[in-house]
C-alpha positions as CSV (number, residue, x, y, z in Angstrom):
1,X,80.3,70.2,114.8
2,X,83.5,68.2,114.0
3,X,86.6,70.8,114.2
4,X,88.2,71.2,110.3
5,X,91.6,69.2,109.6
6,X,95.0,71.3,110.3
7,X,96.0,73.3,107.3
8,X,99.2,73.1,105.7
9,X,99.4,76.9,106.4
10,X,97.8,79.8,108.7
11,X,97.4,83.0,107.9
12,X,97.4,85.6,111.2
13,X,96.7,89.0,110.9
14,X,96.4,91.5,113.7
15,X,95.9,94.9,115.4
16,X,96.9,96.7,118.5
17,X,98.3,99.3,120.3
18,X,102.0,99.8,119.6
19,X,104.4,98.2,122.9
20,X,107.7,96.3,122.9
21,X,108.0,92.7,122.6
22,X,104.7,92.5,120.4
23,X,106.8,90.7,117.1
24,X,108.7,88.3,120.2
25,X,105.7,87.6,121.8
26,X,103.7,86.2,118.9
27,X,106.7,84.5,117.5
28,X,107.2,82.9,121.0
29,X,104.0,81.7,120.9
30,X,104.1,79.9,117.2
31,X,107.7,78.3,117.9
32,X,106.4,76.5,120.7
33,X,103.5,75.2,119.4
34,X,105.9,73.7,116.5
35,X,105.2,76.4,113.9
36,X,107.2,77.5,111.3
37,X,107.3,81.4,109.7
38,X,107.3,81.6,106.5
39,X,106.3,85.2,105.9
40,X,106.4,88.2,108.3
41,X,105.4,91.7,107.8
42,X,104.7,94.5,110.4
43,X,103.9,98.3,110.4
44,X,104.0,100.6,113.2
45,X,101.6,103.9,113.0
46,X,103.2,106.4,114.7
47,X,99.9,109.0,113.6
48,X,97.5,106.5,115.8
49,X,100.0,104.6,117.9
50,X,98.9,101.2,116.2
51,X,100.8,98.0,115.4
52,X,100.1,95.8,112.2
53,X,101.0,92.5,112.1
54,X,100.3,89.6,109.0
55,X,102.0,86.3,109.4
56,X,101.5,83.3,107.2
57,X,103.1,80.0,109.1
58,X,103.5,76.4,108.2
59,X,101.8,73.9,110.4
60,X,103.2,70.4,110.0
61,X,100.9,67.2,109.6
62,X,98.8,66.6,112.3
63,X,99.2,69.3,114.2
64,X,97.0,71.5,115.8
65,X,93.4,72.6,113.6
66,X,92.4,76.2,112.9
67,X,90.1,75.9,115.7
68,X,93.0,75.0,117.8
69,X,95.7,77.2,117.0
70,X,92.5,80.4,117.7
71,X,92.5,78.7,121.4
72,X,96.6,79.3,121.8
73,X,96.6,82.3,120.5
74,X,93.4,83.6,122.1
75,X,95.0,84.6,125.7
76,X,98.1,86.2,124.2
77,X,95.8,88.1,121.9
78,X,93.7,89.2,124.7
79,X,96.8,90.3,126.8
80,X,98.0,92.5,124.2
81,X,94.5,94.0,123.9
82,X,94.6,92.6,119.8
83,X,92.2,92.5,117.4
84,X,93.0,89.6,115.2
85,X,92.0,87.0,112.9
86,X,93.4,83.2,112.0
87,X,92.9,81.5,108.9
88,X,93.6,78.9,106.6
89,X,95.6,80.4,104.0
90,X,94.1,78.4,101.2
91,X,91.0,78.5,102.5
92,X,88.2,80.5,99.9
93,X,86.6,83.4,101.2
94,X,82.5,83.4,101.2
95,X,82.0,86.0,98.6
96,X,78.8,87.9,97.5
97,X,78.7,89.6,93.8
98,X,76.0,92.6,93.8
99,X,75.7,94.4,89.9
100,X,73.0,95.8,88.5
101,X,74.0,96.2,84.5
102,X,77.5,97.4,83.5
103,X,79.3,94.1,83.5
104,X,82.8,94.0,82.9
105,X,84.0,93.9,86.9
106,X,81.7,91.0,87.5
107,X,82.7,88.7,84.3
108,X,86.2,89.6,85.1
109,X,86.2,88.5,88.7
110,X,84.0,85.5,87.5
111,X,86.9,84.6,85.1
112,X,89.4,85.3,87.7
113,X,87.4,83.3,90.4
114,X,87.0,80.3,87.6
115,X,90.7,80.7,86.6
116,X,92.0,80.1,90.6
117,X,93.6,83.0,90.4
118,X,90.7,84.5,93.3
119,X,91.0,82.8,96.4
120,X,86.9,82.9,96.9
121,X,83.8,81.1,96.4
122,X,81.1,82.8,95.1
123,X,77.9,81.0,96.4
124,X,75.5,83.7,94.1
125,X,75.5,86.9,92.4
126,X,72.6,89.3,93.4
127,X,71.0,92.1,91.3
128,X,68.3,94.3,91.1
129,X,68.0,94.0,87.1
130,X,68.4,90.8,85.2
131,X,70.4,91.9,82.3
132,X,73.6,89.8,83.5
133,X,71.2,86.8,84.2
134,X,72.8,84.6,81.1
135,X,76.1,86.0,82.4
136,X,76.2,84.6,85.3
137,X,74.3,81.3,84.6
138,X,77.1,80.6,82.2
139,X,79.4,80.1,85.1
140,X,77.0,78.2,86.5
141,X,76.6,80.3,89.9
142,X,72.6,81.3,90.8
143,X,71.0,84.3,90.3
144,X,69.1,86.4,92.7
145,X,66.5,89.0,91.3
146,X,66.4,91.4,94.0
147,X,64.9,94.6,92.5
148,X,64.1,97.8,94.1
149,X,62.8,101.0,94.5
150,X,62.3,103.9,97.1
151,X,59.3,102.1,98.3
152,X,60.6,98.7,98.9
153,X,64.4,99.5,99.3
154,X,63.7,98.1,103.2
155,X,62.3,94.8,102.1
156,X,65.0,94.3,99.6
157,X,67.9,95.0,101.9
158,X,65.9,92.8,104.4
159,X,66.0,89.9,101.8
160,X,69.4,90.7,100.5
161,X,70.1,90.1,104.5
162,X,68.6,86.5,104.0
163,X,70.9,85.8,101.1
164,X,73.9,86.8,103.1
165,X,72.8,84.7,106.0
166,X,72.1,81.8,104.6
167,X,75.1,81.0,102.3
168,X,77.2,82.9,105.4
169,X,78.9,85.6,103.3
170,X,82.2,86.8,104.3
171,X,82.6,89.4,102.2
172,X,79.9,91.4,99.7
173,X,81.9,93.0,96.6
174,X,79.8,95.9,94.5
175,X,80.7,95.1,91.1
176,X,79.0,97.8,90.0
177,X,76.1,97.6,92.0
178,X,74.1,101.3,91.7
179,X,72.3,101.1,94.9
180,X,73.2,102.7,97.6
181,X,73.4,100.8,100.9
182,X,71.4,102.2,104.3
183,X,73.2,103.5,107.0
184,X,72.2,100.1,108.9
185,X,73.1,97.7,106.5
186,X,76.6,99.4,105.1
187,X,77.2,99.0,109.9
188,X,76.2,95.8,110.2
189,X,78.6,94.8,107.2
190,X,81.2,97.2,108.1
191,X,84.9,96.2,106.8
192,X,83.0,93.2,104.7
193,X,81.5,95.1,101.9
194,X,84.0,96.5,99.1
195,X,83.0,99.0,95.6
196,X,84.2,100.1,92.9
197,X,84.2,103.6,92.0
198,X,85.7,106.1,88.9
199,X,88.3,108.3,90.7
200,X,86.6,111.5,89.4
201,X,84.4,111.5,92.2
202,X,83.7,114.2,93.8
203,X,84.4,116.1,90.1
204,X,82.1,114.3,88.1
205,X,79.0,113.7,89.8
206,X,75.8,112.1,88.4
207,X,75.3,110.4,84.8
208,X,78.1,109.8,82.4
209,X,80.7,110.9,84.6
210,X,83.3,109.4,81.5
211,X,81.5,111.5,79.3
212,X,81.8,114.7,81.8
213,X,85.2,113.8,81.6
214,X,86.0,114.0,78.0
215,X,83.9,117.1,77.9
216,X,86.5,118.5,80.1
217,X,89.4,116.9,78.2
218,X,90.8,114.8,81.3
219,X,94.7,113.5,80.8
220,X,93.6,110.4,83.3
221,X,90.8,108.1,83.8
222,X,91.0,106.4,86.9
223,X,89.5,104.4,89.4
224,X,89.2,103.4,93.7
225,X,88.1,100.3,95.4
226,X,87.4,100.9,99.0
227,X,85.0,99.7,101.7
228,X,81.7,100.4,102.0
229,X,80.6,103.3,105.3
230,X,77.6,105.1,105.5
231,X,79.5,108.1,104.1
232,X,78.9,107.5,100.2
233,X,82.5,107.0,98.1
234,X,84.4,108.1,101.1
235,X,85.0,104.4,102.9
236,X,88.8,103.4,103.8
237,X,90.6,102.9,100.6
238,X,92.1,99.7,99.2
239,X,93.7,100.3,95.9
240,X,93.3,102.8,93.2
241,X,94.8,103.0,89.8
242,X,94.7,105.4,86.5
243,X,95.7,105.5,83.1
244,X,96.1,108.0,80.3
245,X,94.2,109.5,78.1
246,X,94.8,112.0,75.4
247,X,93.3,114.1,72.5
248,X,92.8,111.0,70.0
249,X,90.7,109.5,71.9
250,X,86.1,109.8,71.5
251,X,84.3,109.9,74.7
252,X,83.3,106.0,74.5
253,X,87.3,105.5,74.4
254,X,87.3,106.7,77.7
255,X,84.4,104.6,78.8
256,X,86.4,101.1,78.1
257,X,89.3,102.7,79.4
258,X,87.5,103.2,82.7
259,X,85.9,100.0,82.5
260,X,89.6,98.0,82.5
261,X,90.9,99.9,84.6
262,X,87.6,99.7,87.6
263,X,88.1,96.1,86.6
264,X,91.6,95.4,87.3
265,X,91.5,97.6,90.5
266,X,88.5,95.8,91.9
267,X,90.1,92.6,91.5
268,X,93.3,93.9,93.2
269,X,91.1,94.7,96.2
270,X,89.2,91.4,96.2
271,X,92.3,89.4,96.3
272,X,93.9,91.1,99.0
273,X,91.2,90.9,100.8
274,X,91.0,87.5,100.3
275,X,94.7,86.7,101.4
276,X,94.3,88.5,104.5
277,X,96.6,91.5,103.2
278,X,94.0,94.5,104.1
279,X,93.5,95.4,107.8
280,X,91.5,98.4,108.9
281,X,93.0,101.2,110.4
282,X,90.3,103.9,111.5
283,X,89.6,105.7,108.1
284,X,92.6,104.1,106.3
285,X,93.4,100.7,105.6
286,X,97.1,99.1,105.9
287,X,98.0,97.0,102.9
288,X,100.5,94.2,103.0
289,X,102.3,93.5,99.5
């Protein structure tokens, strides 16, 4: 397999325990090999002793590939014990959209995706009903039927494991997708798989939770995007958001309220996933702006 053309820009993102001369080091590194930095930001966690790092570098024409710029960086990563990733910074991200039949998170990433402003592809949309079936032929993306029950939840994760394999998913986003992963499959995706929530979780379990809600006379109506662990709603959070609500408003107010504001957190998280902006760190996440 031919290695990819250089890209205009790299993205770099990394991980490791916190020692002097980590920012030197890597900046060492990307001046000699005739790169320029065009963005830096770092974090040091003193409550685990871990260093962030996301830099996005030029690369001028015909210099080194993606490929090659992973093989410079690879022993200096290795010497400073790093986990790390390198990227094209343009480059679109492999993503799968799971729903089942509240749609207003999938048509707005599907507008945002359409619009550029989502730096993904989205090779299909998988769901276990087809109620959003005209939805997402309209963008002209295929549609896989993948329902499922208690009896063949295995068989469906097993061809949902198919779908992600052969069009090589990078990430899996649950656009209001109510199914929940196995153990197995939510480790074998682990930091890939981000869902949307309402932030009245644990308080509003179970059906209706915006109607719960009203029932209770809530002042906010919120919402969580995180990723996916076996420990349901309680994966390492990316961005969460809320917005008021008052007397005035009926029960399905609160419903579309929810509904914009899932949807505009759930793109938040997508795209800064996408940009290489969200790194894990143990059951938190670091987010660069």
């Amino acid at each position: 397999m031919s290695a990819s053309p250089a890209p205009a820009e790299v993205v770099l993102v990394l991980s490791c325990p916190d020692r002097r001369g980590i920012v030197a080091a890597v900046s060492a590194l990307l001046f000699e090999h005739g790169a320029n930095i065009e963005e830096s930001q770092q974090f040091d966690d003193v409550r685990t002793d871990q260093f962030f790092m996301r830099i996005r570098f030029s690369v001028e024409a015909g210099g080194p590939t993606l490929e090659e710029w992973q093989a410079v960086f690879a022993p200096l990563a290795q010497q400073w014990s790093m986990e790390w990733s390198m990227r094209g910074s343009l480059a679109p991200v492999r993503t799968l959209l799971m729903v089942s039949r509240f749609g207003h998170c999938l048509n707005d990433l599907l507008f945002r995706w359409r619009s550029g402003q989502l730096a993904m592809d989205v090779p299909a949309v998988v769901s276990n009903h087809r109620d959003l079936e005209p939805l997402v032929a309209s963008y002209g993306i295929p549609f896989v039927h993948l329902p499922i029950s208690a009896d063949t939840k295995a068989s469906a994760e097993a061809a949902l494991r198919d779908v992600v394999a052969e069009h090589e998913v990078e990430l899996v986003v649950l656009a209001r997708y109510m199914q929940v992963l196995s153990d197995d499959l939510s480790r074998e995706l682990s930091g890939r798989v981000i869902n949307i929530h309402h932030s009245f979780l644990p308080s509003f379990k179970g059906a209706k939770p915006y109607h719960q809600a009203f029932a209770r006379g809530v002042k906010l109506v919120g919402a969580t995007a995180h990723y996916v662990t076996a420990d349901l709603d309680e994966g390492p959070i990316i961005e969460q958001d809320v917005v008021r609500v008052d007397h005035r408003m009926a029960a399905e107010d609160l419903v579309r309220a929810g509904e914009e504001v899932e949807s505009r957190v759930l793109a938040r998280a997508v795209r800064w996933h996408c940009e290489s902006r969200v790194v894990l760190n143990a059951d938190r996440t670091v987010v660069f702006s």
